[in-house]
Z-matrix of the N, CA and C atoms (Angstrom, degrees):
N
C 1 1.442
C 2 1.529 1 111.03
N 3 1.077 2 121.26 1 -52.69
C 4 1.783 3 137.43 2 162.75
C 5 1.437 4 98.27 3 -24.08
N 6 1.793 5 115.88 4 -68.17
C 7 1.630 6 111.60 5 -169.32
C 8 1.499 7 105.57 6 -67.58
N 9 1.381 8 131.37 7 -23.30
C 10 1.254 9 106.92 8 -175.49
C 11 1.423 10 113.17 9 -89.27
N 12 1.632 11 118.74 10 -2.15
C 13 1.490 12 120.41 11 164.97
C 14 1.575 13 103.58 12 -74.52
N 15 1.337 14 111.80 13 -50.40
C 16 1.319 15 102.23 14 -163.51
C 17 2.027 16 112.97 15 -62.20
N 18 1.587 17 107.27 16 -34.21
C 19 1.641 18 92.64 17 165.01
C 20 1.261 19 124.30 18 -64.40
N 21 1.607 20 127.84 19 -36.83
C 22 1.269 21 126.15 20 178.75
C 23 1.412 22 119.47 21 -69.85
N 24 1.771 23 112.51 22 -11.95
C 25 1.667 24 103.90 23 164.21
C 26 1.285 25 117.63 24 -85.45
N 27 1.292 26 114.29 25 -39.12
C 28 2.104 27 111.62 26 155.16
C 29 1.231 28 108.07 27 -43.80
N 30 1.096 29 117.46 28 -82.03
C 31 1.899 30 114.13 29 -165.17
C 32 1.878 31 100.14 30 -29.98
N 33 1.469 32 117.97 31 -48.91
C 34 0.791 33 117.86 32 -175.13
C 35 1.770 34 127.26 33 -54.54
N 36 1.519 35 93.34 34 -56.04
C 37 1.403 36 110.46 35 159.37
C 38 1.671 37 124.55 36 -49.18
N 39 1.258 38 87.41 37 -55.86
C 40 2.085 39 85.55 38 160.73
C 41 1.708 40 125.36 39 -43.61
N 42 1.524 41 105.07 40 -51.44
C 43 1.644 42 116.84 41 -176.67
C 44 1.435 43 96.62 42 -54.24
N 45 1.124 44 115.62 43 -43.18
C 46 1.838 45 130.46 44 -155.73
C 47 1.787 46 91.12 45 -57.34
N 48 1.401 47 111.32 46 -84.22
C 49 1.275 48 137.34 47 176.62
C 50 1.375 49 103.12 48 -22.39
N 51 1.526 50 126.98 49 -76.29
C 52 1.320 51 147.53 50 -169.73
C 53 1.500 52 97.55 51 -57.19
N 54 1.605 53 122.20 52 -36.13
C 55 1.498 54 95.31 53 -155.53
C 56 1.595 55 90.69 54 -92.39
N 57 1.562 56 123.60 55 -24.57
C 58 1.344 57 111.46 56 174.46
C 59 1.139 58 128.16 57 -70.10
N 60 1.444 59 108.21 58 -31.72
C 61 1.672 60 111.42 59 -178.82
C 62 2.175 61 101.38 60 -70.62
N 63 1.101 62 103.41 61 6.54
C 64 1.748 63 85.39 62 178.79
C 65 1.696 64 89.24 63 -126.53
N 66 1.214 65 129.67 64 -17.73
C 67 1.409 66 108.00 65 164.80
C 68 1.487 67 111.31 66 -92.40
N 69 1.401 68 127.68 67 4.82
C 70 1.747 69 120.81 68 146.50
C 71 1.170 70 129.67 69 -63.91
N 72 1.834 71 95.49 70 -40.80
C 73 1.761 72 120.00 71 172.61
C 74 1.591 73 118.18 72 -51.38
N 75 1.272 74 115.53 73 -37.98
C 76 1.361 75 141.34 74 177.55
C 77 1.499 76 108.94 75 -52.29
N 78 1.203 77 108.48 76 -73.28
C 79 1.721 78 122.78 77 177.22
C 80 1.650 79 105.00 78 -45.26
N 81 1.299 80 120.25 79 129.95
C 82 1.401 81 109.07 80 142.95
C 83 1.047 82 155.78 81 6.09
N 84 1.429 83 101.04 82 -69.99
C 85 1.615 84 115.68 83 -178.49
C 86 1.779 85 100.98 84 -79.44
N 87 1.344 86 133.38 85 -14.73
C 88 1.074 87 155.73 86 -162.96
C 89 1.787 88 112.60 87 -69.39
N 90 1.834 89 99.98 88 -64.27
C 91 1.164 90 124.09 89 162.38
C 92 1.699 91 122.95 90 -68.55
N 93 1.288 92 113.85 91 -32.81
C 94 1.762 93 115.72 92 168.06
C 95 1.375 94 102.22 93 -81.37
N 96 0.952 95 135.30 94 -37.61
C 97 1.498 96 139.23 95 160.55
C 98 1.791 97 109.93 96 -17.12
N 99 1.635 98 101.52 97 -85.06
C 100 1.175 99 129.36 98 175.29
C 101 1.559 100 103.95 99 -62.15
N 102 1.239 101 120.49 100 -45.04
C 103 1.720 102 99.80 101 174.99
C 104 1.414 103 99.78 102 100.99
N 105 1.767 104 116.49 103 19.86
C 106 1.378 105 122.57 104 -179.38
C 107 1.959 106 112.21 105 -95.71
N 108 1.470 107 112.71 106 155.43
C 109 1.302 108 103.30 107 171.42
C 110 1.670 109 113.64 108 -73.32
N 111 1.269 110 118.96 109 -178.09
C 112 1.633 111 110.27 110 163.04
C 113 1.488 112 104.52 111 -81.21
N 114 1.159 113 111.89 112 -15.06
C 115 1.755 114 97.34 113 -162.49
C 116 1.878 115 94.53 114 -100.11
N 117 1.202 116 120.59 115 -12.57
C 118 1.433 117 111.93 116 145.43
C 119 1.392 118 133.53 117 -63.27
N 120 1.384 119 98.21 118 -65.77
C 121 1.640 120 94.79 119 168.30
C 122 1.483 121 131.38 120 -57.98
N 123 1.465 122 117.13 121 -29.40
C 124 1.383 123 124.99 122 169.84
C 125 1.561 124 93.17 123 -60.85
N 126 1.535 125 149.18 124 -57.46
C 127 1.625 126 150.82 125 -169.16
C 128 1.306 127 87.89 126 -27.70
N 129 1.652 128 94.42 127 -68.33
C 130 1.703 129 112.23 128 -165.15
C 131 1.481 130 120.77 129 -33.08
N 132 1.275 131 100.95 130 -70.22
C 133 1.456 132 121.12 131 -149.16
C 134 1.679 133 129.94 132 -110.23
N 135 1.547 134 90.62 133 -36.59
C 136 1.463 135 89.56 134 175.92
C 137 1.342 136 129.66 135 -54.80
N 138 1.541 137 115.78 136 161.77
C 139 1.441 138 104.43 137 -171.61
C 140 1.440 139 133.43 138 -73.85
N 141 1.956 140 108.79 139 -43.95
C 142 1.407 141 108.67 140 160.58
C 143 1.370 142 131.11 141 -113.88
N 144 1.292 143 128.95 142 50.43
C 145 1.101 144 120.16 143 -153.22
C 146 1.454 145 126.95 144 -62.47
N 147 1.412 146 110.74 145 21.76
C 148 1.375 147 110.95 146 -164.09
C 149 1.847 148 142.94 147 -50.73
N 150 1.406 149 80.45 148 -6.81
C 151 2.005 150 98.90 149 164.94
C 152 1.847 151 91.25 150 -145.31
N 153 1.538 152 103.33 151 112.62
C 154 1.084 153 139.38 152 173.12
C 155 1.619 154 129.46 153 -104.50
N 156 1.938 155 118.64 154 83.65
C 157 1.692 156 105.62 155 -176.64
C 158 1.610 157 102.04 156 67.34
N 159 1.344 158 126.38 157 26.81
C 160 1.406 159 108.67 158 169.76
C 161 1.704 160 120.21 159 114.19
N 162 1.329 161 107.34 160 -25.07
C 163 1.399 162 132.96 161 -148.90
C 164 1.799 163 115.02 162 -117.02
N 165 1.012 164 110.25 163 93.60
C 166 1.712 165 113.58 164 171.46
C 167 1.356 166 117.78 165 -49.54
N 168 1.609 167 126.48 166 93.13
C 169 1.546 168 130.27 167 173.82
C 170 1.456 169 99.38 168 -102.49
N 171 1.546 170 88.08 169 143.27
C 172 1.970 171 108.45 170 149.01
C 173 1.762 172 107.03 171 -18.41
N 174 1.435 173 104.97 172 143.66
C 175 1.415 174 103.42 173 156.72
C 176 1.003 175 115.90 174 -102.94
N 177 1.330 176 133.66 175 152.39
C 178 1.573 177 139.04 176 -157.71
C 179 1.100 178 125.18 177 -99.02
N 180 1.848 179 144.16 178 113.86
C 181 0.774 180 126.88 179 -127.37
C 182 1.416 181 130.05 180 -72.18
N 183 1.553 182 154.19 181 90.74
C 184 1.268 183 129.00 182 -147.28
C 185 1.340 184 112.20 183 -74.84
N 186 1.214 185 130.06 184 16.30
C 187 1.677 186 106.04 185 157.66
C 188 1.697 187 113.98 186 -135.18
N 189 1.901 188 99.67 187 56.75
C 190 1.289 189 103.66 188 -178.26
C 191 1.911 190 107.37 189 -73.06
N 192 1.341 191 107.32 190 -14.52
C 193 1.838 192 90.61 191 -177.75
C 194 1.462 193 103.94 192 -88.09
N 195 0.966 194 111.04 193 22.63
C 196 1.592 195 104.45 194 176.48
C 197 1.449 196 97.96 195 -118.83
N 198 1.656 197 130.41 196 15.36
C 199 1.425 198 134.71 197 167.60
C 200 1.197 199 118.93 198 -126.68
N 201 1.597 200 114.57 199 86.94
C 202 1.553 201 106.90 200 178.40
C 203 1.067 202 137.15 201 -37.60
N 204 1.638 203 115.14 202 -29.58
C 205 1.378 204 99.51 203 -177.91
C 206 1.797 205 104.34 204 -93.38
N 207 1.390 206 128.78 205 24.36
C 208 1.194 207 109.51 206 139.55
C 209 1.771 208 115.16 207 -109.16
N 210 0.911 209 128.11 208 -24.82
C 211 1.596 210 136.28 209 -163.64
C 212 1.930 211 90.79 210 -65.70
N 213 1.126 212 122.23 211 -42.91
C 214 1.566 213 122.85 212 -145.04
C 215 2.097 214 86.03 213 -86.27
N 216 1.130 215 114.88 214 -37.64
C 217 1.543 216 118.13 215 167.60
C 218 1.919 217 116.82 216 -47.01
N 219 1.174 218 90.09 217 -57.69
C 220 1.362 219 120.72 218 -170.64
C 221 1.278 220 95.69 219 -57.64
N 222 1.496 221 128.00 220 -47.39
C 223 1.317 222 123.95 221 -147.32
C 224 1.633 223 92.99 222 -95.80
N 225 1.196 224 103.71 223 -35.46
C 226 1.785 225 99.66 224 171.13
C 227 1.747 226 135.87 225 -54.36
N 228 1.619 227 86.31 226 -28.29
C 229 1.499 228 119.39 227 162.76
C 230 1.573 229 105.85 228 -44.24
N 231 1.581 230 100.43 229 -67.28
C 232 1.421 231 128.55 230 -161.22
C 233 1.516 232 99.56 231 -51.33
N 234 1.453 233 107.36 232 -44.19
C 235 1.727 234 110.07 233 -154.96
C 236 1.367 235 91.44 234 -70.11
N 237 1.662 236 116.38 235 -45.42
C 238 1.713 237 119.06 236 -167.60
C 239 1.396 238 111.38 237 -59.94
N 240 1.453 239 129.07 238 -48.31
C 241 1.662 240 134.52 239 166.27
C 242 1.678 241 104.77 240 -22.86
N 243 1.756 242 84.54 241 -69.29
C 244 1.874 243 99.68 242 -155.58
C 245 1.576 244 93.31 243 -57.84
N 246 1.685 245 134.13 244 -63.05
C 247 1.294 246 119.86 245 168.82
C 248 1.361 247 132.54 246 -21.73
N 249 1.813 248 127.89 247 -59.05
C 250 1.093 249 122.20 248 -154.65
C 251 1.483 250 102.34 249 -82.99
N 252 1.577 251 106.61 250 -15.35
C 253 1.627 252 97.13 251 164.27
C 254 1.756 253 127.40 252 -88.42
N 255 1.241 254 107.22 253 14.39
C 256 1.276 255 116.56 254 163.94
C 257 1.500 256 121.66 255 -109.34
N 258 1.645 257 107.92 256 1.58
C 259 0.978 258 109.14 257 -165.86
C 260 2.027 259 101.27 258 -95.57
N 261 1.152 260 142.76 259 155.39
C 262 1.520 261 120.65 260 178.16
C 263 1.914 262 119.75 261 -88.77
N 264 0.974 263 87.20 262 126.29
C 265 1.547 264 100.77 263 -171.01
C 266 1.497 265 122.08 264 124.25
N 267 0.950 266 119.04 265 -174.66
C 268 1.582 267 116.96 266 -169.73
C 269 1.540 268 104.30 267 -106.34
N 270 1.508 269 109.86 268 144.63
C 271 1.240 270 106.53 269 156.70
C 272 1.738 271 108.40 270 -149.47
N 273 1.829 272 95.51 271 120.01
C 274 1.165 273 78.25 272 -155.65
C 275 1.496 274 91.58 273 -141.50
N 276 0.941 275 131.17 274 152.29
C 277 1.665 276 139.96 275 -150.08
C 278 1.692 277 94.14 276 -95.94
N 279 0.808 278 125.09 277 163.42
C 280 1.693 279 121.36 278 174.81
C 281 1.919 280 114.65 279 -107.99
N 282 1.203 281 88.02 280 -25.24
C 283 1.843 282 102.61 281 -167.82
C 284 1.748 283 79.66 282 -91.46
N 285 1.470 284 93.68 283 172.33
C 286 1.311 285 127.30 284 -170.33
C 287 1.433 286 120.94 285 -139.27
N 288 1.076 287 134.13 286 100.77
C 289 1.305 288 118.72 287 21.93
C 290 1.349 289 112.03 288 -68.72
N 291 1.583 290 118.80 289 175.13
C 292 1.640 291 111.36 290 163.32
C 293 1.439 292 136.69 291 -65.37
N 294 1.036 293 144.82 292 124.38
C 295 1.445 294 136.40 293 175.44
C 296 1.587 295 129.66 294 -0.91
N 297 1.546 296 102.19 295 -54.97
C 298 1.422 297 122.77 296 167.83
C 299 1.553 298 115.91 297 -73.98
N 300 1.113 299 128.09 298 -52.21
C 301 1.284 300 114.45 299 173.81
C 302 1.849 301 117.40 300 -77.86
N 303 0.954 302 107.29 301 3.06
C 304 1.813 303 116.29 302 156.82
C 305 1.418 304 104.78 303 -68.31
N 306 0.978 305 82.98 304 -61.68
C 307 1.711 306 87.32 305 -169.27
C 308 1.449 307 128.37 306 -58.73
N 309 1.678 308 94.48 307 -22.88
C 310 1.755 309 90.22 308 163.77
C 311 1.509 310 108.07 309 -83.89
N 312 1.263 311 117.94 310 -47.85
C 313 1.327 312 148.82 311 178.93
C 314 1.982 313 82.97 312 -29.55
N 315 1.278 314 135.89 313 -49.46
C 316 1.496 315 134.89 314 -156.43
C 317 1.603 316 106.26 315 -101.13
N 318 1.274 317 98.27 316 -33.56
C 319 2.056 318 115.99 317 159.89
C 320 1.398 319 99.89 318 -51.22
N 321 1.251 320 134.32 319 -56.51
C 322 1.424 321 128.82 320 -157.37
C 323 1.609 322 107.93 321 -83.90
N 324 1.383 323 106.01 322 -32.52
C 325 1.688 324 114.68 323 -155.85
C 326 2.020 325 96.56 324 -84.39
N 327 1.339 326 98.04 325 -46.32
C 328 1.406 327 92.77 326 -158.48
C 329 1.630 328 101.08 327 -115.45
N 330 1.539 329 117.69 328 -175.57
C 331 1.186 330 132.64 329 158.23
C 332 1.498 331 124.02 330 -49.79
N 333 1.665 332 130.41 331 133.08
C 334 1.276 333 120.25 332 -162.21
C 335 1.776 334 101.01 333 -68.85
N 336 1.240 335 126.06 334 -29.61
C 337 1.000 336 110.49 335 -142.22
C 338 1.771 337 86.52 336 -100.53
N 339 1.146 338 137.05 337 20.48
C 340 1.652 339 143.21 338 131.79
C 341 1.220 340 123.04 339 -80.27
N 342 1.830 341 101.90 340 -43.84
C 343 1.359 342 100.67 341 -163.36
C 344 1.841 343 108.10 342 -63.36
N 345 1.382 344 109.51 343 -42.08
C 346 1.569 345 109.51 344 -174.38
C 347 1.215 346 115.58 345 -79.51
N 348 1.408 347 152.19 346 1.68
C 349 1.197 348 148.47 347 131.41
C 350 1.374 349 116.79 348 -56.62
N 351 1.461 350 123.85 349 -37.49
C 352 1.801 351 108.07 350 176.48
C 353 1.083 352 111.97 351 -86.90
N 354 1.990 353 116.91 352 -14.59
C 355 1.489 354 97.40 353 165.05
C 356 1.397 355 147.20 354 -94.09
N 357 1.850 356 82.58 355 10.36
C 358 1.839 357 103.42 356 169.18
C 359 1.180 358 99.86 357 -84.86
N 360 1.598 359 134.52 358 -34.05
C 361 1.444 360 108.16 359 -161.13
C 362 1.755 361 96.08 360 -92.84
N 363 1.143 362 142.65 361 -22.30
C 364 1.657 363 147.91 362 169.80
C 365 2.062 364 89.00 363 -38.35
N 366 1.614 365 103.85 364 -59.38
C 367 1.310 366 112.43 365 -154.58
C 368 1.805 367 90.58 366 -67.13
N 369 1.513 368 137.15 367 -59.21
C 370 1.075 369 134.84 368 160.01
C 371 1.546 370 141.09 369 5.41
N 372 1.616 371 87.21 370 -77.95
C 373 1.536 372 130.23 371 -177.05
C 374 1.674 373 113.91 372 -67.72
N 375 1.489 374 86.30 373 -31.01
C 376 2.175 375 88.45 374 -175.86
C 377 1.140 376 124.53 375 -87.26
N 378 0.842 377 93.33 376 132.18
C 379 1.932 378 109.60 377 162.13
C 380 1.802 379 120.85 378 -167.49
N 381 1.336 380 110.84 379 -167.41
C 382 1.392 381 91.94 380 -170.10
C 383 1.215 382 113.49 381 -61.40
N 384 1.774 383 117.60 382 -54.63
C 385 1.315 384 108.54 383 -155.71
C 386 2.019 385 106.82 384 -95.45
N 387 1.716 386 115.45 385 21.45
C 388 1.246 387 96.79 386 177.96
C 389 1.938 388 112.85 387 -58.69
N 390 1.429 389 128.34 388 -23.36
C 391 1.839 390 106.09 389 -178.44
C 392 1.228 391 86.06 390 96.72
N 393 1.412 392 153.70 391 -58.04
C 394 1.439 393 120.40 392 -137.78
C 395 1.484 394 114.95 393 -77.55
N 396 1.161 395 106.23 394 179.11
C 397 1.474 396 117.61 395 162.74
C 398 1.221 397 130.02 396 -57.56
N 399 1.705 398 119.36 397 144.69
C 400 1.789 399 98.09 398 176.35
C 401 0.964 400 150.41 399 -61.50
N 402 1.667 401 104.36 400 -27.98
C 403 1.513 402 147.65 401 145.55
C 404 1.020 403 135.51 402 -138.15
N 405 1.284 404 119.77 403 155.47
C 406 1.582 405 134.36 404 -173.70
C 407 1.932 406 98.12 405 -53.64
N 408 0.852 407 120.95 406 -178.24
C 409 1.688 408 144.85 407 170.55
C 410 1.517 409 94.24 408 -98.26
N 411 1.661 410 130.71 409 -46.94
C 412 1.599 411 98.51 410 -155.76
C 413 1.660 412 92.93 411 -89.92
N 414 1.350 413 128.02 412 4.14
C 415 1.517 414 122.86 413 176.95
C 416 1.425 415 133.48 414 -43.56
C-alpha cells in the first residue's frame, strides 16, 4: 500500500511541476525568461489552438496530465528546457516553433506512438542550414 502511495505522490508531484512550469510559460515574463517565441510557446502550450497563423491543427488533448504515458514525456521535455538554460551558452533551435516545444506541442495533439517518432526525426533533421519547414500542414 506504501508503494502505491508513494507513485501516486510523484505522478502527483509531476502534474504540480508540469502544470506550473506551463502556466509560468504562459505569462510573459515566462517566455522571455526561457528565450522562447510566442508562436513557439503558443505550439506548446496553449489551450485551443485549433487554427494556428493560417493553418488548421489537431486540438490538443485537454486531459493529457491525467495520462502518464504522455505527462512523464512532456515532463522530461520540461526538465531538458529548464537545464539547457542553466547550462552556459545558448542552445537554441533555429526553426520555429523550437524542437522542444514541438514535441510537446505533438505529445498533446496526437497519439504517443506518432507523436514520438516525428519528434525524433524534427529533433534529427534540425539545424541551421537543414531548409525545411517549421511544420508539416497535417500538424
Amino acid at each position: 500500500m506504501a508503494t502505491l502511495g508513494a507513485v501516486a505522490a510523484g505522478y502527483a508531484l509531476l502534474v504540480l511541476v508540469t502544470a506550473a512550469y506551463r502556466s509560468w510559460m504562459l505569462t510573459p515574463s515566462g517566455t522571455r525568461a526561457m528565450a522562447y517565441s510566442r508562436l513557439s510557446v503558443g505550439w506548446a502550450w496553449d489551450a485551443d489552438p485549433v487554427r494556428f497563423e493560417g493553418t488548421d491543427l489537431a486540438a490538443p488533448d485537454r486531459y493529457w496530465v491525467a495520462k502518464p504515458h504522455k505527462l512523464v514525456p512532456i515532463f522530461v521535455i520540461v526538465v531538458y528546457q529548464c537545464a539547457t538554460r542553466l547550462l552556459p551558452g545558448r542552445f537554441r533551435c533555429p526553426q520555429e516553433p523550437n524542437c522542444s516545444n514541438y514535441a510537446i506541442g505533438l505529445i498533446r495533439r496526437h497519439p504517443i506512438a506518432t507523436a514520438l517518432p516525428r519528434a525524433a526525426r524534427r529533433v534529427r533533421e534540425c539545424g541551421a542550414h537543414s531548409g525545411r519547414p517549421h511544420f508539416d500542414e497535417d500538424d
